[in-house]
ZADO-1210 file (C-alpha; in nm, 4 decimals, padded with zeros to 6 digits):
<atoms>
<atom x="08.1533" y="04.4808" z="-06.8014" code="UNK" pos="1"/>
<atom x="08.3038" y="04.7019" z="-07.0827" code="UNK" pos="2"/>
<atom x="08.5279" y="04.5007" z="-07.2753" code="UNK" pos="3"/>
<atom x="08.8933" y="04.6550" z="-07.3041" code="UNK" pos="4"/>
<atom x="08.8726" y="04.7832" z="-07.6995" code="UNK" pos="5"/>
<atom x="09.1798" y="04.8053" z="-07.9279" code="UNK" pos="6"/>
<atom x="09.1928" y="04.9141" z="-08.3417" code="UNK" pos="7"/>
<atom x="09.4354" y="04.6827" z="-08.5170" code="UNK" pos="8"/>
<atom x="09.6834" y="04.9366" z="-08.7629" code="UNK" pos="9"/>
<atom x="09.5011" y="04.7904" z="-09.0765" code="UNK" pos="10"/>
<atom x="09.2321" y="05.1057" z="-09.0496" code="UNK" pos="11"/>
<atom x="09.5299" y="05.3563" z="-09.0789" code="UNK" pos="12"/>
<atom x="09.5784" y="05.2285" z="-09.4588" code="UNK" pos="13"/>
<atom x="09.4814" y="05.3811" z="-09.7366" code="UNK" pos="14"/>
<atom x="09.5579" y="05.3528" z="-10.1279" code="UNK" pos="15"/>
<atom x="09.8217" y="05.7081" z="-10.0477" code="UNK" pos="16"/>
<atom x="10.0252" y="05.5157" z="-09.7558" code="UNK" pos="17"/>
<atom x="09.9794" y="05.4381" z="-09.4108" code="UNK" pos="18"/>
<atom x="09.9922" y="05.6763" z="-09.1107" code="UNK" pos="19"/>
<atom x="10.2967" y="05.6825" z="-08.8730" code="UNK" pos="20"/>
<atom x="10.3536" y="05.4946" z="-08.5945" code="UNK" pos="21"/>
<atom x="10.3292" y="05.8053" z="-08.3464" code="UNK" pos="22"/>
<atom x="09.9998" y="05.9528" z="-08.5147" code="UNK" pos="23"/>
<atom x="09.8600" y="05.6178" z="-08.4879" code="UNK" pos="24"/>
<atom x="09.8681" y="05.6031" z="-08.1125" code="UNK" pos="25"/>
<atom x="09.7983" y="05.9744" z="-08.1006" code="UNK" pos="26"/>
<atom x="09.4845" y="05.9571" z="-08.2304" code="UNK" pos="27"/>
<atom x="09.3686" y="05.6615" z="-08.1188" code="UNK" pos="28"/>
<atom x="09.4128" y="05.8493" z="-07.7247" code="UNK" pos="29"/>
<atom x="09.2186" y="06.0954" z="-07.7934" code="UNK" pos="30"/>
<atom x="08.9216" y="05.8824" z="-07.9308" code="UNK" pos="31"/>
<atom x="08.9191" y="05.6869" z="-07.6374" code="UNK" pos="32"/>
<atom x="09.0482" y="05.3333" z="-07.7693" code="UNK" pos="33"/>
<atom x="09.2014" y="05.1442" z="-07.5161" code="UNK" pos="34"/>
<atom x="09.4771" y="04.9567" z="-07.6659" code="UNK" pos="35"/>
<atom x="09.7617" y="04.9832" z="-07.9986" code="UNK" pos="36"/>
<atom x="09.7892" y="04.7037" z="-08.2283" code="UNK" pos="37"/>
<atom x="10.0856" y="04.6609" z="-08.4659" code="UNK" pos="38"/>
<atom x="10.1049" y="04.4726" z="-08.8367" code="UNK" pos="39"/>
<atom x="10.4621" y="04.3416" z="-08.9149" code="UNK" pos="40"/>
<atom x="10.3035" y="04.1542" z="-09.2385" code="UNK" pos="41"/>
<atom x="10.6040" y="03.9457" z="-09.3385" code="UNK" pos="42"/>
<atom x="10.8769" y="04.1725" z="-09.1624" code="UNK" pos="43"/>
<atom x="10.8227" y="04.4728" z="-09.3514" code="UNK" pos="44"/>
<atom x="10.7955" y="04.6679" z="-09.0386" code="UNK" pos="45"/>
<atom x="11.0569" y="04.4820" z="-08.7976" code="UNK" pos="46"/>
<atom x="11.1527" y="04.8388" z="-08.6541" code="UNK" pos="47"/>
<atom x="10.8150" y="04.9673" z="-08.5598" code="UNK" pos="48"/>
<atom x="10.8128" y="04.6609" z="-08.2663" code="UNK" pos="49"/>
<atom x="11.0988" y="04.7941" z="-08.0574" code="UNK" pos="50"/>
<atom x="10.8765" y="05.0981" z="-08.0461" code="UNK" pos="51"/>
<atom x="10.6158" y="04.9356" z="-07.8968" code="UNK" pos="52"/>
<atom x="10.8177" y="04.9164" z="-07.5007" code="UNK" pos="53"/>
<atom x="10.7410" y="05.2687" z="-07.4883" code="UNK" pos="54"/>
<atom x="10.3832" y="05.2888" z="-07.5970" code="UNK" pos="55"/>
<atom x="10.2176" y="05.2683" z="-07.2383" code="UNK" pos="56"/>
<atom x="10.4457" y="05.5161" z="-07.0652" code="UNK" pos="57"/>
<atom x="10.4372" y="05.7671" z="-07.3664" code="UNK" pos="58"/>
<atom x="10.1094" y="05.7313" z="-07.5161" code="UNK" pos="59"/>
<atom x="09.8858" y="05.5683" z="-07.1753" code="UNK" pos="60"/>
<atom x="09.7964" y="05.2806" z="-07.4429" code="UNK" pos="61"/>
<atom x="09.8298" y="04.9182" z="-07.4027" code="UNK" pos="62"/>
<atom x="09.9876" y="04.7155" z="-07.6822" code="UNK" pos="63"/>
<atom x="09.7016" y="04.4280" z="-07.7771" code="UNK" pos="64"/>
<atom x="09.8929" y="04.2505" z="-08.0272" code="UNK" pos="65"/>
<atom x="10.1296" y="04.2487" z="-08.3425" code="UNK" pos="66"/>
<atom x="10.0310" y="04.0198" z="-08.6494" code="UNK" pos="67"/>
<atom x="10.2722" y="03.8225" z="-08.8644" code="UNK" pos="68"/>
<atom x="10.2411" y="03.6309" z="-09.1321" code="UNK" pos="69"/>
<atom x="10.4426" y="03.2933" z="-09.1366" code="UNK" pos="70"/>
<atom x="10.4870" y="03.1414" z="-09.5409" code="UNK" pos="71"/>
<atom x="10.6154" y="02.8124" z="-09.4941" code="UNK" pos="72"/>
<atom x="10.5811" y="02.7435" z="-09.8556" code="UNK" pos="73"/>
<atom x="10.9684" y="02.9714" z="-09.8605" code="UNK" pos="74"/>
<atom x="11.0995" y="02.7664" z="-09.6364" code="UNK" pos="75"/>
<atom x="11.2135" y="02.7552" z="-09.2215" code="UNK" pos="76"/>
<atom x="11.5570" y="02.9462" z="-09.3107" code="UNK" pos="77"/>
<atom x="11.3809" y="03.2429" z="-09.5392" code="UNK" pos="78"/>
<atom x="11.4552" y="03.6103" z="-09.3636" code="UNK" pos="79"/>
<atom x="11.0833" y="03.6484" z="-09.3487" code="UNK" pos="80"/>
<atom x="11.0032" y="03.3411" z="-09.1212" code="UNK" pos="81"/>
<atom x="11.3283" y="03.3459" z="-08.9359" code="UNK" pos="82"/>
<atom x="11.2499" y="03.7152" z="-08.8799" code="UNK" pos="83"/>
<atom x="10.8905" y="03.6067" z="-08.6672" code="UNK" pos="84"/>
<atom x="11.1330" y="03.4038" z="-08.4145" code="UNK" pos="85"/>
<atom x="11.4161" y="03.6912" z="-08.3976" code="UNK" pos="86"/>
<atom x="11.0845" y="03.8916" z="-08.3156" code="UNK" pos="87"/>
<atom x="11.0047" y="03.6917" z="-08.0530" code="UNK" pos="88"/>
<atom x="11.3707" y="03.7004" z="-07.8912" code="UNK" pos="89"/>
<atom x="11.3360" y="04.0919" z="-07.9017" code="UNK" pos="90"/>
<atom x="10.9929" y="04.2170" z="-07.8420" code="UNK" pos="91"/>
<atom x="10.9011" y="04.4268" z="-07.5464" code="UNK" pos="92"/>
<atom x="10.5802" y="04.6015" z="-07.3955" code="UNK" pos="93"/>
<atom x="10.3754" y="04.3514" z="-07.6174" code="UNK" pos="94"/>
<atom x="10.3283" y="03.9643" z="-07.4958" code="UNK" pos="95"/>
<atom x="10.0587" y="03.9002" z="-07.7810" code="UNK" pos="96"/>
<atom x="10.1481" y="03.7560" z="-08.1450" code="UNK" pos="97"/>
<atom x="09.8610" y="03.6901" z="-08.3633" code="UNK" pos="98"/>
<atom x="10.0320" y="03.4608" z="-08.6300" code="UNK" pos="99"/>
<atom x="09.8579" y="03.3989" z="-08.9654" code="UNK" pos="100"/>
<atom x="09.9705" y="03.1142" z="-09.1466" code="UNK" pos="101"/>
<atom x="09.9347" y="03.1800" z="-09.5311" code="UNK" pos="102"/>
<atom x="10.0894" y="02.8929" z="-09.6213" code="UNK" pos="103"/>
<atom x="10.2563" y="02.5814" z="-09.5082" code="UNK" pos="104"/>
<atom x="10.3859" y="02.4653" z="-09.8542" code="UNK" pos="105"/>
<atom x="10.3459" y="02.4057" z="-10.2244" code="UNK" pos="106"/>
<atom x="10.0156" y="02.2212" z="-10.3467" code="UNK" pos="107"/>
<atom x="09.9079" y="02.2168" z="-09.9897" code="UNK" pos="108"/>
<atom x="09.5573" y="02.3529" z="-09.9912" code="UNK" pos="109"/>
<atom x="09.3623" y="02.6139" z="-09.6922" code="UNK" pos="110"/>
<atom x="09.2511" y="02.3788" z="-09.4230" code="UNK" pos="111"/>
<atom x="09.4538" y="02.0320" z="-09.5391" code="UNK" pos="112"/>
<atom x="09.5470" y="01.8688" z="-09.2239" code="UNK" pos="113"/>
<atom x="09.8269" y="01.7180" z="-09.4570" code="UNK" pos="114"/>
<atom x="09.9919" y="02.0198" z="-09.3734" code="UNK" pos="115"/>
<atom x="10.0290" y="02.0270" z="-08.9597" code="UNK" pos="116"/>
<atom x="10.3341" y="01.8657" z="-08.9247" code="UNK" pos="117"/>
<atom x="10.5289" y="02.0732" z="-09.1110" code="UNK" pos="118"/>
<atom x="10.3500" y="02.3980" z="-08.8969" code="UNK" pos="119"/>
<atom x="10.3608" y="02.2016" z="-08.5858" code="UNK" pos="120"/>
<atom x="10.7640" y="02.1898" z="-08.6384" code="UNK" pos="121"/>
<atom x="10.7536" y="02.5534" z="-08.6785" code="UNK" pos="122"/>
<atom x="10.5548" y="02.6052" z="-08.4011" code="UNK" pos="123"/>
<atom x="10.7272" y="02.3732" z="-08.1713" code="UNK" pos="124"/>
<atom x="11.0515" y="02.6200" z="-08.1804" code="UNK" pos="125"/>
<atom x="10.8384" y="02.9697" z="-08.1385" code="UNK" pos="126"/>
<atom x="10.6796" y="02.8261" z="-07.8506" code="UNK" pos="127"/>
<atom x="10.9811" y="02.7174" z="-07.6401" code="UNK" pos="128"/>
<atom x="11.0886" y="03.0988" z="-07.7066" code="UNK" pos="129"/>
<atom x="10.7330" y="03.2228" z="-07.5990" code="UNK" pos="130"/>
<atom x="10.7390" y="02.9996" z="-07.3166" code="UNK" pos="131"/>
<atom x="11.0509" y="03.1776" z="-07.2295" code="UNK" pos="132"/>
<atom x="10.9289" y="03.5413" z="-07.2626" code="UNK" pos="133"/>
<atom x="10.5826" y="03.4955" z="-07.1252" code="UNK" pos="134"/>
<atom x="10.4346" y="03.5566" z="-07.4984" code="UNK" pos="135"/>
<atom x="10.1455" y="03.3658" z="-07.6004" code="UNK" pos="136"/>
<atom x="10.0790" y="03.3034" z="-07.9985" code="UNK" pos="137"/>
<atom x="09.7132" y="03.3075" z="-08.1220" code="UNK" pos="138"/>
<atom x="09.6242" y="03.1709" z="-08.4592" code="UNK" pos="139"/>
<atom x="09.4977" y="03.3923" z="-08.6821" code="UNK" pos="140"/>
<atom x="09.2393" y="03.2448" z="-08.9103" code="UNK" pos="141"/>
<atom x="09.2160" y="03.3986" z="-09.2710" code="UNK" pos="142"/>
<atom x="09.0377" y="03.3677" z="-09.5767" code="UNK" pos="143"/>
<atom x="09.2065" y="03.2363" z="-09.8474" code="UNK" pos="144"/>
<atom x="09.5576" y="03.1218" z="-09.5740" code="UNK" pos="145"/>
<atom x="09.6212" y="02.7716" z="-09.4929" code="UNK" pos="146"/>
<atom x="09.4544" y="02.8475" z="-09.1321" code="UNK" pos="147"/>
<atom x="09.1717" y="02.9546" z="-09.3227" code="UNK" pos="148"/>
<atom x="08.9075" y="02.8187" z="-09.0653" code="UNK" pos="149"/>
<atom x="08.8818" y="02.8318" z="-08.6754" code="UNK" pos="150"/>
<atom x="08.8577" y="02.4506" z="-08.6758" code="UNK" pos="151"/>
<atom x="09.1774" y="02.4820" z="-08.8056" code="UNK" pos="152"/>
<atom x="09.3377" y="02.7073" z="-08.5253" code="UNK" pos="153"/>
<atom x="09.1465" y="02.4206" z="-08.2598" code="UNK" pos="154"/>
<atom x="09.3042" y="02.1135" z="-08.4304" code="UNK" pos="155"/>
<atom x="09.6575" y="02.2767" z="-08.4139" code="UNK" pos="156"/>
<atom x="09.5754" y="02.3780" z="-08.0408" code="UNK" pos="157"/>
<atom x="09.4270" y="02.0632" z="-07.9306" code="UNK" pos="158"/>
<atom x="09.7467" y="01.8846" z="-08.0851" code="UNK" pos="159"/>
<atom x="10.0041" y="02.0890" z="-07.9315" code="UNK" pos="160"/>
<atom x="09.8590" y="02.1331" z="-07.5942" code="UNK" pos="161"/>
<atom x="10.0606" y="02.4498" z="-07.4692" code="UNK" pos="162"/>
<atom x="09.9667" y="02.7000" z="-07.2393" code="UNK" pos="163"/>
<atom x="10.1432" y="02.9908" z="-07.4814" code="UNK" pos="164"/>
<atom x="09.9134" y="02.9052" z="-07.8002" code="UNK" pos="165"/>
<atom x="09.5477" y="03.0212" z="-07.8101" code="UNK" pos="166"/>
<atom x="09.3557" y="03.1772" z="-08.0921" code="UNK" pos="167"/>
<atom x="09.2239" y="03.4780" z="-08.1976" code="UNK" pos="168"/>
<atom x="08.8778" y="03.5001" z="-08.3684" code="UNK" pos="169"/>
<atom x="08.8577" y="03.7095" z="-08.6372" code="UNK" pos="170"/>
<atom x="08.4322" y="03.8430" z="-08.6887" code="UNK" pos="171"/>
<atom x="08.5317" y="03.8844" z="-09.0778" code="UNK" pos="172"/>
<atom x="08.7141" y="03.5511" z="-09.1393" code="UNK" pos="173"/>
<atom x="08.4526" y="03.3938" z="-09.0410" code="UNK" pos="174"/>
<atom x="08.1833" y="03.5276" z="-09.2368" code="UNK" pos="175"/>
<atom x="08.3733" y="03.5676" z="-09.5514" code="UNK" pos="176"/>
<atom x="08.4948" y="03.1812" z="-09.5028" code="UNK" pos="177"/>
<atom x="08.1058" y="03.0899" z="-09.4439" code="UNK" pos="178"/>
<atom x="07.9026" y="03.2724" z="-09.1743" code="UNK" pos="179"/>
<atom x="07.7636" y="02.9909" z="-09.0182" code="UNK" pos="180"/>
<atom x="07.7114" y="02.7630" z="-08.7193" code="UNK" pos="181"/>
<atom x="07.8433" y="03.0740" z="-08.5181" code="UNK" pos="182"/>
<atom x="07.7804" y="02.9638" z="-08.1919" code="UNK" pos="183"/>
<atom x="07.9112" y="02.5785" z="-08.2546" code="UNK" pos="184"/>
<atom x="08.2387" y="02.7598" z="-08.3464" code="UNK" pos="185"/>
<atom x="08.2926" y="03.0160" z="-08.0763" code="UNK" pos="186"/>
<atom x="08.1866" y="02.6737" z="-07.8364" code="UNK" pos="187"/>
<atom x="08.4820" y="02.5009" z="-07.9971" code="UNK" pos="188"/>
<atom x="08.7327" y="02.7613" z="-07.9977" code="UNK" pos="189"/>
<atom x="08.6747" y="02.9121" z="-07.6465" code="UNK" pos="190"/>
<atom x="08.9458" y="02.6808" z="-07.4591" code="UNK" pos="191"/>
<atom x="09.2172" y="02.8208" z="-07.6421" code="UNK" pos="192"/>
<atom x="09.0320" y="03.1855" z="-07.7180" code="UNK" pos="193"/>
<atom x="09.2798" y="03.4827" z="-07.5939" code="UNK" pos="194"/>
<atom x="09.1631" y="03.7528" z="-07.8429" code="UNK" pos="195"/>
<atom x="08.8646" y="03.8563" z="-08.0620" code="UNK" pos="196"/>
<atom x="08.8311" y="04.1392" z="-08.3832" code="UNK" pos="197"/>
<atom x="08.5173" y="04.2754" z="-08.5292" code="UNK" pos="198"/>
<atom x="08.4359" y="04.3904" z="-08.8633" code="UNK" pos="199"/>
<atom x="08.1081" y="04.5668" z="-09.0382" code="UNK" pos="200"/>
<atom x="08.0940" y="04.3541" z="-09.3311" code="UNK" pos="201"/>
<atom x="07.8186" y="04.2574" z="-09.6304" code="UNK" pos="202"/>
<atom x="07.8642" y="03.9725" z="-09.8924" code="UNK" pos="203"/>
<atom x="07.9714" y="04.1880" z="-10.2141" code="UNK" pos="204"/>
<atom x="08.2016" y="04.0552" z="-10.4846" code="UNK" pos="205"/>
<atom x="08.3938" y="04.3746" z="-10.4889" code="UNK" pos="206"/>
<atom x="08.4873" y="04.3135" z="-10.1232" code="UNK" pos="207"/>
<atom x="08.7825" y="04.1827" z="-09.9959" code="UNK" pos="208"/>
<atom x="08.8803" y="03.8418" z="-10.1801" code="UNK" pos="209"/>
<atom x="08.6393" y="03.8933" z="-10.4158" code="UNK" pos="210"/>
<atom x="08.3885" y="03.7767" z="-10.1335" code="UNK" pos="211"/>
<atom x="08.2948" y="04.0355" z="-09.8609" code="UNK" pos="212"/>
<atom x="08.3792" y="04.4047" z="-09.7623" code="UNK" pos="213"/>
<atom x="08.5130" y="04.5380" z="-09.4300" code="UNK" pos="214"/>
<atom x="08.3588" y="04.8481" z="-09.3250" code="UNK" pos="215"/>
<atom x="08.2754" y="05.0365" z="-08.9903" code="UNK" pos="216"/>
<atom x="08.1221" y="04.8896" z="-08.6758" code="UNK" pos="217"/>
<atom x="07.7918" y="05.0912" z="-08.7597" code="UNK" pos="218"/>
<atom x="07.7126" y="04.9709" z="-09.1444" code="UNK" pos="219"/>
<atom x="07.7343" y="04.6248" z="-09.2588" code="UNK" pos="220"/>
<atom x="07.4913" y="04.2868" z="-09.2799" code="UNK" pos="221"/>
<atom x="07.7270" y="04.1316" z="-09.0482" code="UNK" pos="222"/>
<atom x="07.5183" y="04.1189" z="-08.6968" code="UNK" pos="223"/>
<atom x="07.7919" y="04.2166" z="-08.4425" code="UNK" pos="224"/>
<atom x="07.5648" y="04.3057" z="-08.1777" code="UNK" pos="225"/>
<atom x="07.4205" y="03.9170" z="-08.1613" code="UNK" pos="226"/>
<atom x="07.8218" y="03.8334" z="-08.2661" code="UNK" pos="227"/>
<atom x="07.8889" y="04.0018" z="-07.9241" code="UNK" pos="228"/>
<atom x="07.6010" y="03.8740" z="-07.7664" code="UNK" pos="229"/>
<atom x="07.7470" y="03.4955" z="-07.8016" code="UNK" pos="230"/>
<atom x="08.0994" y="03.6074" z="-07.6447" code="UNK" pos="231"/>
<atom x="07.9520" y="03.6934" z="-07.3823" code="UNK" pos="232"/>
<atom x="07.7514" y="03.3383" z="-07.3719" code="UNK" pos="233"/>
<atom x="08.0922" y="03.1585" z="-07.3851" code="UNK" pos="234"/>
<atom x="08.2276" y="03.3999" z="-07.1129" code="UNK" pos="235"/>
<atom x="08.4491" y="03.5997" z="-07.2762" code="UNK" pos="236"/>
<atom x="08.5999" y="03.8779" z="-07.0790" code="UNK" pos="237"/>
<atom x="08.9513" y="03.9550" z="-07.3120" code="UNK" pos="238"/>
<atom x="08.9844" y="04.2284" z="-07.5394" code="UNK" pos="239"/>
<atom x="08.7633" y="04.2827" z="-07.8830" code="UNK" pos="240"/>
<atom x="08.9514" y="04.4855" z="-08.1405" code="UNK" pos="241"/>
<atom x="08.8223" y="04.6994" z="-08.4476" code="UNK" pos="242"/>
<atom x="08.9963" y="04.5224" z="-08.7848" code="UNK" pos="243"/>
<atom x="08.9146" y="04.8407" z="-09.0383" code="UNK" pos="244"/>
<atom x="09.1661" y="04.6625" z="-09.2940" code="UNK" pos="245"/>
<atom x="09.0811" y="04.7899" z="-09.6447" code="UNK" pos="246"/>
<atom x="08.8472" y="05.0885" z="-09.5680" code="UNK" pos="247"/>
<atom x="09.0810" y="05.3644" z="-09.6633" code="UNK" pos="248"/>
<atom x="08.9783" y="05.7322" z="-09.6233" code="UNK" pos="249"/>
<atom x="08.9480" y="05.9109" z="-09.3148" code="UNK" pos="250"/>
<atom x="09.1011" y="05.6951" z="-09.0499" code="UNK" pos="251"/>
<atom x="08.9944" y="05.8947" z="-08.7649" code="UNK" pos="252"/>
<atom x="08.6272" y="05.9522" z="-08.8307" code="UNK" pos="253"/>
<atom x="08.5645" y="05.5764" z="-08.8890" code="UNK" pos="254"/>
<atom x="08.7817" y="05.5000" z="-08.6029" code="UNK" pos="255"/>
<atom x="08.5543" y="05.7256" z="-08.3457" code="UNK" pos="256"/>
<atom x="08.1872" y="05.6029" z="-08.5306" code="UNK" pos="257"/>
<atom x="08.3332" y="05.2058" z="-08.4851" code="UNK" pos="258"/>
<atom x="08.4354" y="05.2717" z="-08.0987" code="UNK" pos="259"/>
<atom x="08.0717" y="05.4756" z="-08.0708" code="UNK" pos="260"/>
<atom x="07.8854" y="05.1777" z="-08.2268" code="UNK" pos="261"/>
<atom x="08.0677" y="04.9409" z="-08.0129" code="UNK" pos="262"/>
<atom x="08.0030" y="05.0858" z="-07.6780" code="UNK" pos="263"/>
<atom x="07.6452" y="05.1189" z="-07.7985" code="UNK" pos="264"/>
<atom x="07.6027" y="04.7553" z="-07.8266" code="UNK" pos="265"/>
<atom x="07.7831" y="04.6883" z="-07.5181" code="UNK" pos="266"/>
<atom x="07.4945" y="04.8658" z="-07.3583" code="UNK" pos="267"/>
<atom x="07.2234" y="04.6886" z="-07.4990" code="UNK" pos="268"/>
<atom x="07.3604" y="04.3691" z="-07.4341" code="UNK" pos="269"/>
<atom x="07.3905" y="04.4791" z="-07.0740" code="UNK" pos="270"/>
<atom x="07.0376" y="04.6460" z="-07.0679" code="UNK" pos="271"/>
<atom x="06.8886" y="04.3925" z="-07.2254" code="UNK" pos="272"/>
<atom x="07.0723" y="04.1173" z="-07.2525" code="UNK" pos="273"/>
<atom x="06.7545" y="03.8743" z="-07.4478" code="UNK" pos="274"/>
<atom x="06.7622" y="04.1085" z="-07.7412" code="UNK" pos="275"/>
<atom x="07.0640" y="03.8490" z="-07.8819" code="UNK" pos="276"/>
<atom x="06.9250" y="03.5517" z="-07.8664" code="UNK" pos="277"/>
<atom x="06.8556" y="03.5341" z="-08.2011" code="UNK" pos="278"/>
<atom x="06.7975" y="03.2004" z="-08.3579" code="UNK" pos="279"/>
<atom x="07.0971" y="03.1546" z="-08.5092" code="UNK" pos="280"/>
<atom x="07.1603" y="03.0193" z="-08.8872" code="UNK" pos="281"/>
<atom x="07.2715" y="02.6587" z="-08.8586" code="UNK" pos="282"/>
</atoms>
């Protein structure tokens, strides 16, 4: 089965701007990628999402997901986090929101449980409006965020128990955050997994964070050919994106060598499905 493959906007950046909206889809057509993705960041690009109803009819593209970024730490009523729910209220031709959580307030630390009530409040009101508009909500783990982990995208998820929140797992997050016990966490994640991105990547200080770069599909130390070979162990059949945040230069020619790479390892795994079973790093 080929997987349905996206590019999430972050590979259109570069330190002279970002693409626009229409060459974005444009050239993502003609390279063959399947699916759109859209970054609001913290509502920075509000107007680019009523674009998105027309994406499939105008460009033949689905729309895989828009990412947000919630900052509790400002407050319920801030414009920025109030802006995620109006979002929600509005959106059309998209029924995916992959929500990052940087920070849930003050002095609360990545991964401190101490924080989930106060997210879990938040939560609580975006899902009775995704309930409502048939949207699900997937945690988006991040290095350095108070969902920092995937454990912590499965503790919120086991807690609130609704049908609209899943998770997305995010290849570079984890290895950045540690790289291990791979197949432990794609185990514990896949009740509530709805989404999945891919990065090259190799530990380098200069990286992002300070702790790891994000590069093309086809250059990396970051295995994503055994990566893929444990989705497919879990069963997952939903879409795998390209993340390409940071890279800069020409968007296009990394975009094509990332989709090439992938399909390549889609065929392997099919041809030969044993080459993955790598013993795997505890």
């Amino acid at each position: 089965m080929a997987y349905p493959f996206y590019a999430m906007d972050f590979a259109f950046y570069n330190s002279m701007g970002i693409y626009s909206f229409e060459a974005r889809c444009e050239m993502l057509k003609e390279i063959g990628y399947d699916a759109t993705h859209l970054s609001v960041w913290h509502g920075e690009r509000w107007r680019d999402v009523e674009k998105l109803k027309n994406v499939k009819e105008k460009y033949g593209l689905d729309v895989a997901g828009v990412y947000v970024v919630l900052d509790l730490s400002l407050g319920e009523e801030h414009p920025r986090n109030k802006g995620i729910l109006k979002m929600l209220e509005i959106m059309e031709g998209c029924s995916t929101v992959e929500l990052a959580i940087q920070s849930v307030g003050h002095h609360i630390l990545p991964s401190d449980p101490k924080g989930d009530d106060i997210a879990v409040k938040w939560l609580e009101q975006a899902l009775k409006i995704a309930e409502r508009r048939n949207i699900n909500i997937l945690l988006y783990t991040h290095l350095s965020f108070w969902i920092e982990r995937h454990e912590d995208a499965v503790r919120l998820c086991k807690r609130l128990n609704h049908p609209n929140l899943g998770i997305v797992f995010c290849g570079y997050h984890w290895y950045a955050v540690d790289g291990t016990n791979l197949s432990a966490t794609l185990q514990a994640v896949s009740p509530y997994l709805k989404q999945v991105n891919i990065s090259g990547s190799r530990r380098n200080p200069h990286g992002f964070g300070g702790v790891a770069t994000i590069e093309p599909l086809d250059v990396g130390e970051l295995d994503n050919f055994a990566l893929l070979g444990q989705l497919k162990k879990i069963g997952y059949n939903g879409m795998i994106g390209y993340q390409g945040w940071s890279e800069g230069g020409d968007a296009y020619s990394k975009l094509s060598r990332s989709l090439k790479a992938f399909r390549d390892m889609e065929r392997r795994l099919e041809a030969h499905p044993h080459w993955a079973d790598l013993k795997l790093t505890p």
